[in-house]
KELOPA-169303 format. One line per 3 residues: number of its first residue (from 1); their letters; for each residue x, y negated, z negated of C-alpha. Coordinates in steps of 0.02 Angstrom, whole numbers. Layout:
NUM> A> X:Y:Z  ...
END
This chain:
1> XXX> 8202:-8497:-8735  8144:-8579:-8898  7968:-8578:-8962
4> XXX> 7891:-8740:-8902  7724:-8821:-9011  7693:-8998:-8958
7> XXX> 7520:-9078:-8990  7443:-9212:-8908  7296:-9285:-9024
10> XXX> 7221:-9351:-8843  7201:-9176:-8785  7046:-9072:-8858
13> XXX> 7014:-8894:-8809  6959:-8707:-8906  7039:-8642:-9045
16> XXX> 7255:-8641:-9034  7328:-8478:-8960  7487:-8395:-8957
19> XXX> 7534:-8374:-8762  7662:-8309:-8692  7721:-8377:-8511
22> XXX> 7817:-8265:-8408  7908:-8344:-8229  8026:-8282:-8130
25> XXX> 8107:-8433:-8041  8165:-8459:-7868  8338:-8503:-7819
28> XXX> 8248:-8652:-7712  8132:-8748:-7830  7958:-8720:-7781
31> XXX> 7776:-8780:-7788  7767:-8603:-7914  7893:-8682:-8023
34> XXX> 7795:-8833:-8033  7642:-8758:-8063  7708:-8658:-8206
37> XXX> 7799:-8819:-8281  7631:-8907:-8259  7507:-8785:-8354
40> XXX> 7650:-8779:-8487  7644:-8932:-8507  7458:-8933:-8523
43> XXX> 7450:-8802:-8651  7597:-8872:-8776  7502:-9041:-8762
46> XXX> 7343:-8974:-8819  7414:-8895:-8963  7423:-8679:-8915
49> XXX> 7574:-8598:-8968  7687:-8596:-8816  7832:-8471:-8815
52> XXX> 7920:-8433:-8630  7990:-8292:-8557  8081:-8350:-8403
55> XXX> 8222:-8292:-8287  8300:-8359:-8117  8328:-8303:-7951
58> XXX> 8527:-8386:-7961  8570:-8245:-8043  8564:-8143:-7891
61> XXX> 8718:-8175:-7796  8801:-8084:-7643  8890:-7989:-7760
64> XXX> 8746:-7910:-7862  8716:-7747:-7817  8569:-7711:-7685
67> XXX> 8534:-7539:-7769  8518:-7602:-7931  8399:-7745:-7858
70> XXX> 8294:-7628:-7767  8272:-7524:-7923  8252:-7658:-8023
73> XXX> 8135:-7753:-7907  8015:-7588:-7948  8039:-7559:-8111
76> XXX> 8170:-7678:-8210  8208:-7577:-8377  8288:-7722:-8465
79> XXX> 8163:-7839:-8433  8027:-7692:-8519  8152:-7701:-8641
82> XXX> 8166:-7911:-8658  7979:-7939:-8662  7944:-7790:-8786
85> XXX> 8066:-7883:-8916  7976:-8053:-8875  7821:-7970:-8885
88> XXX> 7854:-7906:-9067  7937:-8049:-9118  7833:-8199:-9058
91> XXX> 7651:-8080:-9073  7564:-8168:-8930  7369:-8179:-8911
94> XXX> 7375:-8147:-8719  7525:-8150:-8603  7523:-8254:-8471
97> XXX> 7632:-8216:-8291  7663:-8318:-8144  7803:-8246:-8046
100> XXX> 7876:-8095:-8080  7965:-8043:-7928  8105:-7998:-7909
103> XXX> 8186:-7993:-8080  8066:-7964:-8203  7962:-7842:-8102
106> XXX> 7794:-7764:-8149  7870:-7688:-8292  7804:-7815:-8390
109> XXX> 7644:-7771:-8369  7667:-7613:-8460  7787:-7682:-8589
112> XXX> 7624:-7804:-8643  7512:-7629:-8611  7624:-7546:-8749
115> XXX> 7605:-7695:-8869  7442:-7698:-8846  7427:-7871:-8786
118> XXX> 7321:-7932:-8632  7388:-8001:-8461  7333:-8120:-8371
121> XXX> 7426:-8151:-8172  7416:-8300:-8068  7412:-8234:-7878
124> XXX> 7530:-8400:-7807  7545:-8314:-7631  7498:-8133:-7566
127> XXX> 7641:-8034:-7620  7512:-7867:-7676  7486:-7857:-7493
130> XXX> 7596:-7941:-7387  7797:-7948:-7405  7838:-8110:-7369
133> XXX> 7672:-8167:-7476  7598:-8285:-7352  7518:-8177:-7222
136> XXX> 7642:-8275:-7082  7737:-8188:-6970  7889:-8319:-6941
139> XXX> 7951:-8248:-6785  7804:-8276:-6717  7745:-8432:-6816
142> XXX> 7559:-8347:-6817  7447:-8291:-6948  7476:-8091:-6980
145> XXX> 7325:-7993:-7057  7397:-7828:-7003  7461:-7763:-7202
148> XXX> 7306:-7866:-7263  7227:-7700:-7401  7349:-7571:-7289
151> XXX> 7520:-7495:-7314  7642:-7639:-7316  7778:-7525:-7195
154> XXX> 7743:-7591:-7047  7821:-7770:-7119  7960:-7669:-7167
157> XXX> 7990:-7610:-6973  7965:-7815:-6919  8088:-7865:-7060
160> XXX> 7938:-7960:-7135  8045:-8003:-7303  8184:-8119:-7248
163> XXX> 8192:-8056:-7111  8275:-7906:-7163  8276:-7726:-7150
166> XXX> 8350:-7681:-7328  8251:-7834:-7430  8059:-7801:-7337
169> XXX> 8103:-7605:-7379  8128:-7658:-7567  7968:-7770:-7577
172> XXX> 7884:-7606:-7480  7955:-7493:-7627  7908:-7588:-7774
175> XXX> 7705:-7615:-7688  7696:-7414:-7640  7750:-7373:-7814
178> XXX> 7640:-7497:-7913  7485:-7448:-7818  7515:-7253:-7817
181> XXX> 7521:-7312:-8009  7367:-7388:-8019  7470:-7557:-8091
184> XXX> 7375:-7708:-8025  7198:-7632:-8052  7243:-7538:-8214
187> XXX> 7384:-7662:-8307  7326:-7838:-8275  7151:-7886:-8393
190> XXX> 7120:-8047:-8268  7183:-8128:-8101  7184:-8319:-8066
193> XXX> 7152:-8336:-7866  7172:-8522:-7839  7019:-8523:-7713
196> XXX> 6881:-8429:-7664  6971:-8392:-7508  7108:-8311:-7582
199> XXX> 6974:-8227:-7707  6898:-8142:-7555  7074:-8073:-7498
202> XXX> 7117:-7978:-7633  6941:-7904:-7695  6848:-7871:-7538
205> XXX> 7014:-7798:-7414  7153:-7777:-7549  7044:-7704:-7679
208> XXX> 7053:-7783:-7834  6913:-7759:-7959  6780:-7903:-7904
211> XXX> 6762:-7922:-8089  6970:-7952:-8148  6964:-8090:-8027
214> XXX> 6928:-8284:-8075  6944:-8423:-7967  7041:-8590:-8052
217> XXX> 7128:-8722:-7929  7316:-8762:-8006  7311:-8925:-8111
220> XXX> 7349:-9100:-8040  7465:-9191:-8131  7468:-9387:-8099
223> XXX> 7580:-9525:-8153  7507:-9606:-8341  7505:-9756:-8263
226> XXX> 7467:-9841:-8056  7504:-10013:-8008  7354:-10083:-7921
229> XXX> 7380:-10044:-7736  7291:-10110:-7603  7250:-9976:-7447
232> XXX> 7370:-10004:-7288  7374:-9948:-7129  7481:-9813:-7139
235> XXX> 7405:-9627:-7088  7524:-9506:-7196  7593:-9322:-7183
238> XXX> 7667:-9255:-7343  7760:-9081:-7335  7884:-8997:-7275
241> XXX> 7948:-9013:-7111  7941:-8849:-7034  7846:-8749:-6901
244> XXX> 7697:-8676:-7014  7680:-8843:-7074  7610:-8916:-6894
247> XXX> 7708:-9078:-6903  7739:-9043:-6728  7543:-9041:-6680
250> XXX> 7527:-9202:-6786  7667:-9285:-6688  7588:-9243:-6533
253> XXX> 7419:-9289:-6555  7480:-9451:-6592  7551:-9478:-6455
256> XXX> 7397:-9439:-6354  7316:-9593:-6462  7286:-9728:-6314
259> XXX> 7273:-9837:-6456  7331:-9819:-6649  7224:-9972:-6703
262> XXX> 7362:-10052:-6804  7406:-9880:-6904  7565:-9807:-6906
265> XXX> 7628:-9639:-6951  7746:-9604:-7129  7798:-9431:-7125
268> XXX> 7843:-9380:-7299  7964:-9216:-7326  8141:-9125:-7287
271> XXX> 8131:-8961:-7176  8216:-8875:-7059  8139:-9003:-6907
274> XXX> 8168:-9167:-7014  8311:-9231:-6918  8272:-9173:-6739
277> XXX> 8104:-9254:-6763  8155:-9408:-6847  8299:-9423:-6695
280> XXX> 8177:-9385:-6561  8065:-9508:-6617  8192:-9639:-6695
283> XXX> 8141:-9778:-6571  7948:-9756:-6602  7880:-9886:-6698
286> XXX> 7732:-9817:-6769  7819:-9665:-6838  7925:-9674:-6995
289> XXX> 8006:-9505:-7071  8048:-9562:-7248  8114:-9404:-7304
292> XXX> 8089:-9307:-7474  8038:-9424:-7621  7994:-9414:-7793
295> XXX> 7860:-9352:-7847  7799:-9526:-7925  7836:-9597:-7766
298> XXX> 7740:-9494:-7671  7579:-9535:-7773  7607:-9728:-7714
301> XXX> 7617:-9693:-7561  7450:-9582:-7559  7373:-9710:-7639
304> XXX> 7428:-9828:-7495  7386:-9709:-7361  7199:-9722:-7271
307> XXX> 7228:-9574:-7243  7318:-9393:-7245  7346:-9275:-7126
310> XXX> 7361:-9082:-7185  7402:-8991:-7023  7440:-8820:-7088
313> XXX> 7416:-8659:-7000  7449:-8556:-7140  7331:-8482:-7251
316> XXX> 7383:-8580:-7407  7347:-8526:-7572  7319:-8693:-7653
319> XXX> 7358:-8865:-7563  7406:-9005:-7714  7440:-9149:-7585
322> XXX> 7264:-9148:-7511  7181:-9150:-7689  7320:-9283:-7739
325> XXX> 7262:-9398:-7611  7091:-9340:-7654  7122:-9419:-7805
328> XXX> 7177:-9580:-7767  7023:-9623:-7659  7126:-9563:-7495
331> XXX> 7016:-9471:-7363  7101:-9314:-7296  7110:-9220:-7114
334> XXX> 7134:-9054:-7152  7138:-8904:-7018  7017:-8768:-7028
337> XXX> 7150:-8632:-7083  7205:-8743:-7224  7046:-8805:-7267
340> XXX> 7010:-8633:-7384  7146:-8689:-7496  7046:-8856:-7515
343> XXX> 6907:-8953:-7613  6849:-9051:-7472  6705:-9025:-7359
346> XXX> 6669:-9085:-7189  6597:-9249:-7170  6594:-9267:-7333
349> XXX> 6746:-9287:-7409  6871:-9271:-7267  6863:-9195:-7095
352> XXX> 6923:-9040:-7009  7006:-9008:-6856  7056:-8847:-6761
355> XXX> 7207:-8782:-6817  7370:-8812:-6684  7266:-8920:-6570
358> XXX> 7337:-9079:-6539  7197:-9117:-6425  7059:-9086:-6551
361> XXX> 7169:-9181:-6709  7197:-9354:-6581  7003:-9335:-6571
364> XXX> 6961:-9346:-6748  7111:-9478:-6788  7052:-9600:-6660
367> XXX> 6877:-9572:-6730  6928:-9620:-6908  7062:-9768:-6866
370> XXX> 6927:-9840:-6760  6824:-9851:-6891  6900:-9900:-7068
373> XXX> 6716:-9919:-7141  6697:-9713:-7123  6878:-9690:-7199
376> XXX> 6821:-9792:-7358  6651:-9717:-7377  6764:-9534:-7356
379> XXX> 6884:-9586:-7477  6767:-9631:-7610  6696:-9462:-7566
382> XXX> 6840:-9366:-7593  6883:-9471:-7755  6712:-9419:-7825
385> XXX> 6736:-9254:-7779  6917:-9223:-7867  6840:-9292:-8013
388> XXX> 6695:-9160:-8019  6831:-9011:-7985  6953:-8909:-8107
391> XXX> 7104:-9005:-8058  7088:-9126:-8182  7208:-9103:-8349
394> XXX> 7036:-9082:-8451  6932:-8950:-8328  7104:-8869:-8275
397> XXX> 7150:-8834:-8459  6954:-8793:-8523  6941:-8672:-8367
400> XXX> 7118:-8590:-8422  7059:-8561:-8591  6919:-8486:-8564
403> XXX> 6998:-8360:-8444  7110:-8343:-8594  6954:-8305:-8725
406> XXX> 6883:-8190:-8594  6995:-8075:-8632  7044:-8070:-8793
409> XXX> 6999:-7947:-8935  6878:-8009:-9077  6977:-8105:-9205
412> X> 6949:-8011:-9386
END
């Protein structure tokens, strides 16, 4: 991909660097992809010397060879190859990677070891220790620990990896190899854990040196410019609609509501349980499944909302809805699994509730829509609280270059 240098005389920040993003995309567009689009963004805009490195999952097709992949998922000699020629041509500062699996594999990491550059990874999801990267098992739809810092075979024998012998086997492969290697402790300079949650996780049971670890929430990008909105009543679930998400729990607990107070429901999202949701509950009034919207759209209608409901029982990484609706003065109820992946703190700038109970979550939303004096003094709050965090454009990129400076050799 061509060398990208954009400035944005609005943006300040350290001396300009030469970076080089590497991203393996997904064939289904992700909150990674965003992510990555987002801090590229952020860094062409404030002048650094962007140049990417990128492939894409739609390359892989029923076709492609599953020995090949499962060699190349360990140990992809063209991509060494690829990034050693971009390496020598472009002469990057620091190398930045995102995702790397399957395509590029953690063969880049030695490529940049060779060149002498230094490598910084963002840890999106738990890949180093668990195979399908989110410590879920879906059969189940429970939280799995078991491969948490341990050999990752037992998720081969439960088809932890798409649910499939064959593709949790590769995953297996390419995290025996890489840690019989030494790879992730010896190859990578610094990690970016997106919370302190996640920082926990991978120092103190996977292992990772305390000291490679940094903690720096993913940026929040917002539209230039709002309309002045007023708050409705509207409570509002943004996501998508699947079992981990806990749309069902939501669902339920409002029902239990003997009284909504005037608020109704907008469910925000596509999934796998959209449509026998939306059809179950197609003559319910105070529920409204809008579907998947632009992202523009969706900031209006946080900025609408009184409030958001995050009812996840996964441990997420990094939620961006919460801390968008942080940041448009919009009080969140977050459950105490998802809360890690959070800025907001109990009482203070949202509420929690226990995780899958529909019983506990009707408690705190009648005890918030009852009183719409508490929801404004949470919302201002939260506001306050976004403000004060890295997820701004400004913190988010002065945190990511000073990760960046951390480890760089002295300039001569």
């Amino acid at each position: 991909m061509a060398n990208e240098n954009i400035a944005d005389k609005n943006m300040t920040s350290s001396p300009k660097l030469r970076i080089l993003l590497v991203h393996n995309r997904y064939k289904l567009r992700g909150g990674e992809d965003s992510v990555f689009e987002a801090e590229r963004d952020m860094l062409i805009a404030a002048g650094h010397n962007v140049h990417i490195y990128e492939v894409t999952n739609d390359t892989i097709s029923e076709n492609t060879s599953k020995f090949k992949l499962f060699i190349d998922t360990i140990w992809n000699k063209s991509s060494y190859k690829k990034a050693l020629e971009i390496i020598n041509e472009f002469k990057p500062d620091v190398v930045h990677c995102h995702n790397t699996f399957p395509l590029i594999s953690p063969s880049i990491y030695y490529a940049c070891d060779k060149a002498g550059v230094p490598v910084v990874q963002t840890l999106h999801n738990y890949r180093l220790t668990c195979l399908n990267g989110y410590l879920f098992r879906e059969q189940e739809c429970q939280l799995c620990e078991k491969c948490l810092g341990k050999s990752p075979i037992r998720g081969v024998f439960k088809k932890c990896y798409r649910n499939s012998l064959a593709a949790s086997a590769t995953v297996a492969a390419m995290l025996i190899v890489h840690r019989i290697l030494g790879t992730y402790r010896k190859k990578v300079n610094k990690y970016i854990a997106l919370s302190h949650f996640a920082k926990y996780n991978f120092t103190k049971k996977c292992g990772l040196p305390e000291d490679k670890v940094v903690v720096k929430p993913n940026i929040v990008t917002l539209p230039k410019e709002l309309p002045q909105l007023h708050k409705e009543k509207n409570v509002l679930f943004v996501g998508r609609i699947s079992p981990e998400k806990g749309v069902k729990t939501l669902i339920s607990a409002w029902n239990l509501l003997k009284d909504t107070f005037g608020f109704k429901l907008i469910i925000i999202g596509n999934g796998p349980e959209k449509d026998t949701l939306s059809q179950k509950y197609q003559n319910n009034k105070s529920i409204s499944f809008l579907g998947g919207l632009p992202h523009d759209e969706v900031i209006i209608q946080l900025t609408k909302a009184s409030l958001l409901v995050f009812p996840s029982i996964l441990y997420e990484q990094f939620a961006i809805t919460p801390i968008e609706a942080m940041s448009q003065a919009t009080p969140v109820l977050v459950s105490d699994i998802a809360k890690n992946a959070t800025i907001i703190q109990d009482n203070i700038s949202g509420r929690y509730f226990k995780a899958g109970s529909a019983e506990d979550l009707a408690e705190k939303l009648s005890e918030l829509l009852s009183n719409e004096a508490e929801l404004s003094r949470l919302g201002t709050a939260a506001k306050a609280a976004f403000e004060q965090s890295d997820c701004s454009t400004e913190s988010n990129l002065r945190a990511l270059e000073a990760i960046y400076h951390s480890i760089l050799a002295p300039r001569k």
